[in-house]
N, C-alpha and C positions, 0 to 999 in steps of 0.2 A: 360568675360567682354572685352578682348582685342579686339577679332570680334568684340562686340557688335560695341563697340565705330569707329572702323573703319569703318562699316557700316555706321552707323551715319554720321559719316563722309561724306563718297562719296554721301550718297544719298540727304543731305542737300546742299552739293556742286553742283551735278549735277540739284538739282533746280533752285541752282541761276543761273547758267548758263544756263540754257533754257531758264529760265523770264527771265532775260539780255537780252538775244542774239535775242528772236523773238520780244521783242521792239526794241532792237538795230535796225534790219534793217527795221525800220517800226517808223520811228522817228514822225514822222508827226501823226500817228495812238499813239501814245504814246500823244501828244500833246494834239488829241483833248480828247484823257481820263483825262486829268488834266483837259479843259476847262470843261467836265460834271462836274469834282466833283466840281471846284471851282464857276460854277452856281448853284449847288446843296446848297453850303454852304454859298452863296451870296458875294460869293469873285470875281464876275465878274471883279472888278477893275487890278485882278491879272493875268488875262489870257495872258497877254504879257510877262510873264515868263512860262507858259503852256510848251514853245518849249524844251528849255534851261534846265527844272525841266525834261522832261522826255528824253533828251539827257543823262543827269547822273546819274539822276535813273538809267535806263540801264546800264550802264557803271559802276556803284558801284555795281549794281547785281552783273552783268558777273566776274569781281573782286575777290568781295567775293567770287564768287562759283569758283573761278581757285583757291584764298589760303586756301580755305577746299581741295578741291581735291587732287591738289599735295603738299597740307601741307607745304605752304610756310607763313612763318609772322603768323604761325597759334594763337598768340596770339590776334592779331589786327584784323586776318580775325572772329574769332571766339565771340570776342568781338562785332564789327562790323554786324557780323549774327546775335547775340542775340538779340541785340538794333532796329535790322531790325524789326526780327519776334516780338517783345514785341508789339512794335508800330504798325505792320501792324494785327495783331491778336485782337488787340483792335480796330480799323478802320475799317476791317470787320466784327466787331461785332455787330460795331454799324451802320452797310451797312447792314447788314443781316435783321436786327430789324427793320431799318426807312426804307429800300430800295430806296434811295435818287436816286441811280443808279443799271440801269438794270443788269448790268455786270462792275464787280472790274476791271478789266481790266490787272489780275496778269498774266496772258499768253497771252496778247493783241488778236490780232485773232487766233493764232495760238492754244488751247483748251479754249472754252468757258462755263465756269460751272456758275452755280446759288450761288448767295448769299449766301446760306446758306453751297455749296457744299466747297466753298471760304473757309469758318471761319471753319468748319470741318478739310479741309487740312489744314490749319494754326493749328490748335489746335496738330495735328500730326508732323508738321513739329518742330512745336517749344520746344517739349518731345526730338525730334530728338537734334534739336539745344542745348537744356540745356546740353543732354550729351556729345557734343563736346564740349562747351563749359567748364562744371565741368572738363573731362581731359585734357583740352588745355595745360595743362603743363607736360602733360605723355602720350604724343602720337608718339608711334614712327616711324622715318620714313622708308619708304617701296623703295621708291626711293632714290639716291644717292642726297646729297643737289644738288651740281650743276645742275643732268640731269635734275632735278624736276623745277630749276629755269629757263633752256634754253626750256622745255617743256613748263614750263607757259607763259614764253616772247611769244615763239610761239603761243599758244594761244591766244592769248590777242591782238597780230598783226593781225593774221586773223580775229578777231572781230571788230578791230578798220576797216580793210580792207573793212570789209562786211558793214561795218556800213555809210563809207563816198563812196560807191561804189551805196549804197539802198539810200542814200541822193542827190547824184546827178543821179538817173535814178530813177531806181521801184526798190520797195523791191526785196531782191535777191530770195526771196519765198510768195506769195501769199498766203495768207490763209484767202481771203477774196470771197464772194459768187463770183464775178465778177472778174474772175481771166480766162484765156488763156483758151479756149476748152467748157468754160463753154454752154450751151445753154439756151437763157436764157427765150424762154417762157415755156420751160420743168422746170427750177428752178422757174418760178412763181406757177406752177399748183399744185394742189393741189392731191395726188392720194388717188384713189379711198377707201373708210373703212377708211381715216383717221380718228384720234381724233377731235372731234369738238370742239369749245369754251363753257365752260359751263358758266353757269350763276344762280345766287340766285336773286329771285325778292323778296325785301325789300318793304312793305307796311306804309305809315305813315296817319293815321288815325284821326282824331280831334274829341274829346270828347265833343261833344254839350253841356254837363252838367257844366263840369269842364272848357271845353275850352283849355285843352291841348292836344296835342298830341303826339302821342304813336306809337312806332314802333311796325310790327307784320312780320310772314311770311307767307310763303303760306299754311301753316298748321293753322294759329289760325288766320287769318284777317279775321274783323269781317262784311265780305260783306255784310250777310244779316239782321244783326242787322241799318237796316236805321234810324230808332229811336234815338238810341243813340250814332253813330257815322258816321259821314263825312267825304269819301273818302278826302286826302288830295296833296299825290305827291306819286310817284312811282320811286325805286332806285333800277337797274339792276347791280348787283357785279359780275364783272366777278372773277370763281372760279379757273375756267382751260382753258389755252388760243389755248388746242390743239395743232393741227399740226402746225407749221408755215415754208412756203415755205422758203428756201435761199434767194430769192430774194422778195421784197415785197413793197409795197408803191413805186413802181417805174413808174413813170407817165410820161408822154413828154407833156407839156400843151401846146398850140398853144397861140397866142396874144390876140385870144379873149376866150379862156378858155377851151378850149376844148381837153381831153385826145388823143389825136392823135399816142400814141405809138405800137399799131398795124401798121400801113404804115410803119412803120421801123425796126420791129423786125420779121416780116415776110417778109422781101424784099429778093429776090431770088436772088441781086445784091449784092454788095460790098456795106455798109450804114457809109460811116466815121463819128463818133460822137464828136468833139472835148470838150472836160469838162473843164468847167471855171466856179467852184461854186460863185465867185465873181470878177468879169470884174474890180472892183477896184483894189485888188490885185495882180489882171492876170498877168504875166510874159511877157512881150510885144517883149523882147529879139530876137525871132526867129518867129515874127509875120508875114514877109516879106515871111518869108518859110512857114508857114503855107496860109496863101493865093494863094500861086503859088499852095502848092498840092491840094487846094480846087479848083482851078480853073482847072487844069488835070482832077481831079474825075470826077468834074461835066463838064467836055470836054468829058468822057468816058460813060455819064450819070450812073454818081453814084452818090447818096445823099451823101451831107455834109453839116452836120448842128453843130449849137452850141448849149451846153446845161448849163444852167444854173440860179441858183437863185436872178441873178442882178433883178431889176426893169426894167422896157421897157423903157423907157425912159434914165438908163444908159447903156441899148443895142445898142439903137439908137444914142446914144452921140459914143459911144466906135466903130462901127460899121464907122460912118462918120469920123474919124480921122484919123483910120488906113486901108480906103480902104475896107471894108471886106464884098466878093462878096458872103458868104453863110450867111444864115437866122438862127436866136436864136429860140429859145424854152425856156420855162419854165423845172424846175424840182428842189426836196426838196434838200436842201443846203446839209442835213446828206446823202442823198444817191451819191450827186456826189462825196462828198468826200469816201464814200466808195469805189465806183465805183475805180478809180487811185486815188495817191498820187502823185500829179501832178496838178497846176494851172499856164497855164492850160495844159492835158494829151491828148490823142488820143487813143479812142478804136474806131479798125473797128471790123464789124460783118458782118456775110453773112450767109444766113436764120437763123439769131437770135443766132447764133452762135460766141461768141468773139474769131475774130482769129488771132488781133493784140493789145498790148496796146504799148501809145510812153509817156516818158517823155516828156516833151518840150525841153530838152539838146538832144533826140535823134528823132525828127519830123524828117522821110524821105524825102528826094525828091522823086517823083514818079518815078523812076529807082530802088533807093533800094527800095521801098516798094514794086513793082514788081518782084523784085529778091527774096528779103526775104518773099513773098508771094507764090513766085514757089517751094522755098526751103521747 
């Protein structure tokens, strides 16, 4: 039992510290998983704390999984994990069951499992957690107190380091479809023998006699009984959704509606895309620098547009205040925030290839972007 329990130990540990650390540097991608579930649960009023709730979530992960590891406070951290996993084990149970949301969001992007794969690993992890927790008082340590305690600090600093480093630029790791190298009409395509979308065609039928109606499928609907029943409505359930490309629903609409994202993602040029999913709360800070390198691009004839899910009309408003000599686009508010963490970001591409993203704390001038383009 003494393995046993140390086992237990590290491995409950090193989860928290994984969940922690890949929301830690991904705060904003933590945020907007609080804003699903609190529209889920019609808590909309509450998404002004979204930000803040998945800053420390993270940060009491990561925590608890350094005082399981190196067995420090392991009363408090142990305590702490149980009360975790009780709560989160029953929250995806009841995510498995209602599917309110696609993805729990326990590994943010960095591993994406299904609902049900979710409350599975929960159910394993918290067998794990009950046995650290039953020995929390007879676990001995492996490490010397102090190195264990200068080990954790250290830990825990380069967490907080990574965390306010991925806050003020880009996550220090991408693990999202639209990340550095990516190509992105090869992540739209679909290859060849994939899995298709299946579907069950649901029939509902009306009982001329009775006047009710009745559900059937395609095994017992009673097409050719016209006598005594009348076609009613038709319901397609999708069963299996197939393949799904990395990248997907990614659109560039023009003003008057039109998908226009071929001219830019096949351009054999340099195409800068600046993302501003909302021109309300766009960062206006380094706007002055963003216009001069829109004005080089398009001096070098390179495309530089904006993308985003403002209205035209606050395009147009935003557009006349701050000077702004490139043209908006349409595109779905979820994908540009996928796209950077960053409002607003800079990815350029060249033939459909992303081969730069910027925060807006780090918008080049056209010299380094040249430089850091050659390099």
């Amino acid at each position: 039992m003494k393995i046993i329990k140390h086992i237990a130990r590290i491995i409950v540990g090193l989860t928290f510290i994984f969940s922690g650390f890949v929301k830690g540097i991904d705060p904003w991608g933590s945020a907007y998983k609080f804003i699903d579930y609190f529209v889920a649960m019609g808590f909309d009023w509450f998404n002004w704390a979204a930000f803040p709730l998945g800053v420390m979530l993270a940060f009491l992960e990561f925590a608890i999984g350094v005082g399981l590891l190196f067995n420090l406070y392991l009363r408090l951290s142990s305590w702490l994990a149980f009360i975790f996993m009780v709560f989160f084990t029953f929250l995806t149970l009841w995510i498995a069951v209602y599917n309110p949301v696609s993805d729990c969001g326990c590994f943010g992007d960095a591993l994406v499992i299904s609902n049900w794969q979710t409350f599975y690993k929960n159910i394993v992890l918290i067998i794990l957690t009950w046995i650290v927790f039953f020995y929390r008082n007879n676990m001995p340590r492996i490490l010397p107190v102090n190195v264990a305690r200068i080990a954790g600090a250290a830990v825990v600093a380069m967490y907080v380091g990574a965390a306010v480093y991925s806050y003020n630029h880009l996550p220090l790791f991408d693990f999202r479809p639209y990340k550095t190298g990516v190509n992105i009409p090869e992540a739209m395509s679909i290859p060849e023998g994939a899995p298709q979308p299946q579907y069950e065609n649901i029939f509902y039928y009306k009982n001329k006699n009775s006047g009710n109606i009745e559900r059937f499928t395609e095994e017992n609907y009673p097409w050719e009984d016209t006598i005594n029943w009348e076609f009613n409505n038709l319901e397609s359930v999708l069963l299996d959704k197939g393949y799904e490309p990395p990248i997907h629903d990614f659109t560039i609409e023009s003003p008057e509606g039109d998908n226009i994202i071929d001219f830019f993602i096949y351009d054999e040029e340099y195409v800068f895309m600046l993302i501003a999913y909302d021109l309300k709360k766009s960062n206006t800070k380094y706007q002055e620098k963003i216009n001069h390198l829109a004005e080089w691009a398009m001096d070098q004839d390179y495309a530089f547009i904006c993308l985003t899910s403002s209205l035209t009309d606050d395009s147009e408003k935003f557009a006349e205040q701050h000077q702004i000599p490139y043209e908006f686009f349409n595109c779905d508010e979820i994908t540009l925030k996928t796209m950077i963490r960053s409002n607003p970001g800079l990815m350029v591409i060249k033939n459909g290839t992303i081969v730069a993203k910027y925060h807006y704390n780090d918008i080049p001038t056209p010299e380094e972007f040249q430089k850091n383009i050659n390099k």
